[in-house]
C-alpha positions as CSV (number, residue, x, y, z in Angstrom):
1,X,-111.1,12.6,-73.8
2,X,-112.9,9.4,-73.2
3,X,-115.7,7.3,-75.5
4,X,-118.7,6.0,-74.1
5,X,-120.6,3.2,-75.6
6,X,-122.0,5.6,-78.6
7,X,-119.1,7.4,-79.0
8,X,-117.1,4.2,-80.0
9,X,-119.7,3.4,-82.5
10,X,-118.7,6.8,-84.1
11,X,-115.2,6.7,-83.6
12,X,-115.3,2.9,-85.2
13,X,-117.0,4.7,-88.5
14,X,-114.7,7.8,-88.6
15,X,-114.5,8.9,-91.6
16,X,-110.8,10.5,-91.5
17,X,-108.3,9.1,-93.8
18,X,-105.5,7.8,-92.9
19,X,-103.2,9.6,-96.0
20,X,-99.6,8.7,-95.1
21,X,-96.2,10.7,-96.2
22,X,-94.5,7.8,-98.7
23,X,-91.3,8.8,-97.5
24,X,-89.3,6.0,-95.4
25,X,-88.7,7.8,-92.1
26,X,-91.1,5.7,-90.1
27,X,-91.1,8.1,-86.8
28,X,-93.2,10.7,-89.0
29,X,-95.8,8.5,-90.3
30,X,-96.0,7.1,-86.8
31,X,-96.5,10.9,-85.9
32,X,-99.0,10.9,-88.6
33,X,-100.8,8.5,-87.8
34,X,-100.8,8.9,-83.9
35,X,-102.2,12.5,-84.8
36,X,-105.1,11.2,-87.0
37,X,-106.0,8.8,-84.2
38,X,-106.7,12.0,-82.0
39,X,-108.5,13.7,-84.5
40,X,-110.7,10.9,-85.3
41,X,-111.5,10.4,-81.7
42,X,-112.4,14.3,-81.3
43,X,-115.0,14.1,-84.0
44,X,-116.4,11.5,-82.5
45,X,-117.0,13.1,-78.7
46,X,-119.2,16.4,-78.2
47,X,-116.7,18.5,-76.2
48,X,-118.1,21.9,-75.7
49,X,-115.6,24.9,-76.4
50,X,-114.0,24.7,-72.7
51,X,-112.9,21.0,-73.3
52,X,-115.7,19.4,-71.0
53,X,-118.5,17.0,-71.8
54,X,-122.0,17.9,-71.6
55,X,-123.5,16.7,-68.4
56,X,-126.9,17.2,-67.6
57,X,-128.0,16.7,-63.9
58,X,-131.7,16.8,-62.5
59,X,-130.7,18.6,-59.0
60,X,-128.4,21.7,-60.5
61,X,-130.1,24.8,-59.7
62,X,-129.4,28.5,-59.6
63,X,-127.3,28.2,-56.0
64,X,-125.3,25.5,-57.8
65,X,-124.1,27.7,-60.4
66,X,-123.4,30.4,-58.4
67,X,-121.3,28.5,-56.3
68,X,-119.5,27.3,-59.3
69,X,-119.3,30.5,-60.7
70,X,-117.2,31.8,-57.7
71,X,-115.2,28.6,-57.9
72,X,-114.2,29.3,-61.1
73,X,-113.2,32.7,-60.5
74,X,-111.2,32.0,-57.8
75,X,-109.0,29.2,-59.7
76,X,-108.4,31.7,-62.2
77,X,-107.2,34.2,-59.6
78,X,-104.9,31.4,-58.2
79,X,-103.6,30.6,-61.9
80,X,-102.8,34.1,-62.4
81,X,-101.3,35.1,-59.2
82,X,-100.2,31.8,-57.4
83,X,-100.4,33.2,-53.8
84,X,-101.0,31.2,-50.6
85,X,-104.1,33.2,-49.8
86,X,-105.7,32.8,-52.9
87,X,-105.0,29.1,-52.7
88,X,-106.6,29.0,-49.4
89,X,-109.9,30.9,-50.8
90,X,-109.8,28.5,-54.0
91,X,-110.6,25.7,-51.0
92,X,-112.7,27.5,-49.0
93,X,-115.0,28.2,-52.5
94,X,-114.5,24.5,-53.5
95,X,-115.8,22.8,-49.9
96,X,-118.8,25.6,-50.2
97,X,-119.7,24.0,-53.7
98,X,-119.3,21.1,-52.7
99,X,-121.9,21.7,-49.6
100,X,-124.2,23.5,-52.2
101,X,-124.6,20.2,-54.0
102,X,-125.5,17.8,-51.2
103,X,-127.8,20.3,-50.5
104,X,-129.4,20.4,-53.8
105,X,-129.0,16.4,-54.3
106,X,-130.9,16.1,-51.3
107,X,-133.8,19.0,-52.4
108,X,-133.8,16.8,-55.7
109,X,-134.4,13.6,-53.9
110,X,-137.3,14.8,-51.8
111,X,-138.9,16.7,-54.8
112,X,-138.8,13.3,-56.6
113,X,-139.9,11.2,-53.4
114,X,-143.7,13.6,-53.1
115,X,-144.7,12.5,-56.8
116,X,-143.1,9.0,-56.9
117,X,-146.4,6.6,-56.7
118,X,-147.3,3.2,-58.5
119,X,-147.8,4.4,-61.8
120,X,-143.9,5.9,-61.8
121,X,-142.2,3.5,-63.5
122,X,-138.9,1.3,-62.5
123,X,-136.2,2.2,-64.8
124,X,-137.2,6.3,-63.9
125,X,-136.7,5.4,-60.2
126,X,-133.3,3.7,-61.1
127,X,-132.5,6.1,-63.5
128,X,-132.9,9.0,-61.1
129,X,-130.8,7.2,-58.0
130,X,-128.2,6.6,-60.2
131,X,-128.1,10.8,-61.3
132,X,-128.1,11.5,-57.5
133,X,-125.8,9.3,-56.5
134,X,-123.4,10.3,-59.2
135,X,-120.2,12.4,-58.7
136,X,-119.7,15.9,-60.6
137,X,-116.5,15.9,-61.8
138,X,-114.1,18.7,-61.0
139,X,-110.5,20.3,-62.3
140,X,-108.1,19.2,-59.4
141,X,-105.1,22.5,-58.8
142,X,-102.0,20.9,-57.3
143,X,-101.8,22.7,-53.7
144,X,-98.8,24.7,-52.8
145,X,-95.6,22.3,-51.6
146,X,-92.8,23.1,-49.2
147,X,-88.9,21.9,-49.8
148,X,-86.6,22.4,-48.0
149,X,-87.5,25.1,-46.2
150,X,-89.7,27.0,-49.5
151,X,-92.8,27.3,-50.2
152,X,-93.0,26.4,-53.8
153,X,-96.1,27.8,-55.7
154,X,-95.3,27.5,-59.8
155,X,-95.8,23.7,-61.4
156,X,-92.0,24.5,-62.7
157,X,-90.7,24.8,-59.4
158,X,-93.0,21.6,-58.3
159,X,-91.4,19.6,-60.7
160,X,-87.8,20.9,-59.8
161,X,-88.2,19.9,-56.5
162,X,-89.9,16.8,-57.1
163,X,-87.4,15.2,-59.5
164,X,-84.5,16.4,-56.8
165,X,-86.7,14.5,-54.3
166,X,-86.8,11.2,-55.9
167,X,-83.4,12.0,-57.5
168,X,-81.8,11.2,-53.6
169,X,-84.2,8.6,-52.8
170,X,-83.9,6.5,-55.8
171,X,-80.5,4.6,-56.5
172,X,-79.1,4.9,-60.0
173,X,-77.5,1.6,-59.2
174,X,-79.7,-1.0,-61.1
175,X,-78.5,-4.6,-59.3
176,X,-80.2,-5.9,-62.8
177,X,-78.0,-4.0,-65.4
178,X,-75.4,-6.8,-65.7
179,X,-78.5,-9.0,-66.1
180,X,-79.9,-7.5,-69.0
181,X,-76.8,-6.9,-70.5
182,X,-75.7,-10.5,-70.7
183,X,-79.6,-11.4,-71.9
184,X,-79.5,-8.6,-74.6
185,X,-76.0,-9.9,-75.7
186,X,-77.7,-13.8,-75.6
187,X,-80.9,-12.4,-77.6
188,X,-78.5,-10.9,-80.2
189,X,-76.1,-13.8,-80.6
190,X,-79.5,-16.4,-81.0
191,X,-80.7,-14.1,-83.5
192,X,-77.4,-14.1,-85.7
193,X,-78.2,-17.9,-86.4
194,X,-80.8,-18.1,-88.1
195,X,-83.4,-15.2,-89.4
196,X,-85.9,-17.8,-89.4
197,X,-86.1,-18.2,-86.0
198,X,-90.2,-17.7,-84.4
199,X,-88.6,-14.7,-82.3
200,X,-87.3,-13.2,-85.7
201,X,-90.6,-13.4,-87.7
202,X,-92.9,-10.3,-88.1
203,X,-95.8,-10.2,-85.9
204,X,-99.2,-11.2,-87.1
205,X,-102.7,-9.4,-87.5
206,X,-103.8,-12.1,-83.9
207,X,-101.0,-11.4,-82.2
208,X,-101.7,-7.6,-82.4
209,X,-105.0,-8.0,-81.6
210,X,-105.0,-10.1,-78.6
211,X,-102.2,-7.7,-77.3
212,X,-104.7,-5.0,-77.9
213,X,-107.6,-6.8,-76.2
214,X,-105.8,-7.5,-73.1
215,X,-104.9,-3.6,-72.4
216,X,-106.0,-2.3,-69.3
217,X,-107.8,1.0,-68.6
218,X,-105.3,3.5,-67.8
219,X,-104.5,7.0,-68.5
220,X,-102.8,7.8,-71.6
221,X,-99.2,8.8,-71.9
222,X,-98.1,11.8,-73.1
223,X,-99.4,11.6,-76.7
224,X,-103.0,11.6,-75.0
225,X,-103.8,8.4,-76.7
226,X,-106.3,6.4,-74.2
227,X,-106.2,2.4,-74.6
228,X,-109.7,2.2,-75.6
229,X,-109.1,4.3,-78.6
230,X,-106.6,1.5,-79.8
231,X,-109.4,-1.3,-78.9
232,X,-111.8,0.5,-80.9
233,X,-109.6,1.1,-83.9
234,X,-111.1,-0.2,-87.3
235,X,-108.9,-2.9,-88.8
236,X,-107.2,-0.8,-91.4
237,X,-106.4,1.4,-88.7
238,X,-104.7,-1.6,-86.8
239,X,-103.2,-3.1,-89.8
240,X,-101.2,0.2,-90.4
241,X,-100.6,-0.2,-86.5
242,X,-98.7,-3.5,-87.1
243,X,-96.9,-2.4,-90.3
244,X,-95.2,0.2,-87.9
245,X,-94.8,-2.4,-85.4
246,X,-92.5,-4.9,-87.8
247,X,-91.3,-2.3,-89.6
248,X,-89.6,-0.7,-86.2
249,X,-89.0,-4.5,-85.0
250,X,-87.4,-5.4,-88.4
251,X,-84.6,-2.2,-87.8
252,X,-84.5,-2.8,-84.1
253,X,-85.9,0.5,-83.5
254,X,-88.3,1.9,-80.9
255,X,-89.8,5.0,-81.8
256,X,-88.7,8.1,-79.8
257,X,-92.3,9.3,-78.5
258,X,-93.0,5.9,-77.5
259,X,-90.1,6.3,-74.8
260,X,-91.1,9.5,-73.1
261,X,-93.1,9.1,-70.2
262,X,-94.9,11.7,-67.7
263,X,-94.2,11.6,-64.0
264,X,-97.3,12.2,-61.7
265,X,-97.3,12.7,-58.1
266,X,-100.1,10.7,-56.3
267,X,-100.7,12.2,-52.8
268,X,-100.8,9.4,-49.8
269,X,-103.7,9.0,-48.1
270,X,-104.1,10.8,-45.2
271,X,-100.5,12.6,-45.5
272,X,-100.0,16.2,-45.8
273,X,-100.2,17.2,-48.9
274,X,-97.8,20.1,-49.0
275,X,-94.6,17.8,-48.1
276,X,-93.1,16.6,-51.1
277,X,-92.6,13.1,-48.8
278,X,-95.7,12.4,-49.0
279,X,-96.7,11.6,-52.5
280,X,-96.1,9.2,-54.8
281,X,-95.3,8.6,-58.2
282,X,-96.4,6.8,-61.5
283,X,-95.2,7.1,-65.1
284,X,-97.8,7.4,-67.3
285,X,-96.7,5.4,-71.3
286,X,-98.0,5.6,-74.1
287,X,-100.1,3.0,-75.1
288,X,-98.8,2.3,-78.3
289,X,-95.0,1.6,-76.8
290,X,-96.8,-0.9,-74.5
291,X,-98.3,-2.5,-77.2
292,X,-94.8,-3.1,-78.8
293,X,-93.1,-4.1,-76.2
């Protein structure tokens, strides 16, 4: 879920409270508050029943939607079932919508080309290019992956096989453990002199808020909480924000969601994507444990 320029408008003006628990466990207003942050940014996107945006396009016609219709039916198959074969007709259904589209783009583009003349005016023209030019977005199935020797069809199994994968490719030796130690250890020791220290103050309202400026557009972690929704926060909203963020400094705490990250596989370009070898991987965090650290 993502805000265009209107939607942040809205989303700036949402009208859901932020009504806080006043209890002192400081993980559950966090929870709290990280849920009202989706809600508010919900009510202020139109998301049809199926999840998706609205798009309207100027080339879609009737072949369009049947292609997609027989797309759509053959993911479902594949979710239900999870066979090779189906897998294979799920492609074969995808590169024929695919084709269907070009085809229509270009139909589109001619249609507009016989009653362009000097009276049609710029920002149509521009407008119209930029439709056509435009990429329809599509759900993305993870392909079928073999492992040693198995063809692995389930996400479960994916995910088995991918974190034994990585598990004896990646060293659990960290050369910089010793390191970190002897700097946490430092850190602590520094801090048991004086409480007045600048490293021992709470953060302030600009600190917060250049911190949040500087974010860069990612995906979210596993709360589903995009950067932009932070940068488009109103201040109340950022000022609770910060109270969680000296409150959690103030115990030494860091709240538990903010740890957990999701593991994606990135296929290489060019590589075969059903060898687990060949992807990838990032760690998607949430935003707001970025933002404290």
């Amino acid at each position: 879920m993502k805000l265009d320029s209107a939607s942040c408008q809205s989303f700036r003006r949402s009208n859901v409270n932020v009504q806080l628990e006043q209890t002192t466990n400081t993980n559950e207003n966090i929870a709290i508050f990280q849920n009202l942050l989706i809600k508010a940014g919900k009510q202020a996107t139109h998301i049809r029943r199926d999840g998706k945006h609205h798009k309207v396009t100027i080339w879609w016609n009737k072949e369009c939607s049947i292609a997609k219709y027989n797309l759509d039916t053959a993911k479902r198959l594949y979710k239900q079932y999870r066979t090779y074969e189906l897998y294979v007709e799920m492609q074969r259904n995808n590169a024929r919508l695919k084709k269907t589209i070009v085809r229509a783009k270009k139909d589109s583009w001619i249609k507009f080309l016989d009653g362009l003349d000097f009276c049609t005016p710029v920002t149509k023209t521009y407008t119209t290019i930029k439709k056509l030019l435009s990429r329809d977005s599509q759900e993305t199935i993870n392909p079928p992956l073999v492992y040693k020797n198995r063809f692995l069809i389930s996400d479960i199994d994916k995910a088995n096989a991918a974190a034994e994968h990585l598990a004896s490719i990646v060293s659990v030796e960290d050369p910089f453990v010793e390191e970190a130690i002897a700097q946490k250890s430092k850190v602590k020791c520094m801090s048991q002199i004086d409480n007045n220290t600048p490293y021992n103050s709470p953060f302030s309202l600009h600190e917060l808020t250049t911190v949040i400026k500087s974010l860069l557009k990612t995906s979210p972690g596993d709360d589903g909480i995009y950067p932009h929704f932070i940068q488009n926060l109103p201040i109340d909203w950022v000022q609770i924000l910060l109270g969680f963020i000296n409150e959690t400094w103030d115990h030494g705490l860091f709240h538990k969601s903010w740890k957990d990250g999701t593991v994606k596989l990135i296929p290489k370009q060019g590589k075969d994507k059903t060898k687990i070898e060949n992807y990838r991987t990032i760690t998607l965090l949430p935003v707001a444990g970025k933002i404290y650290e």
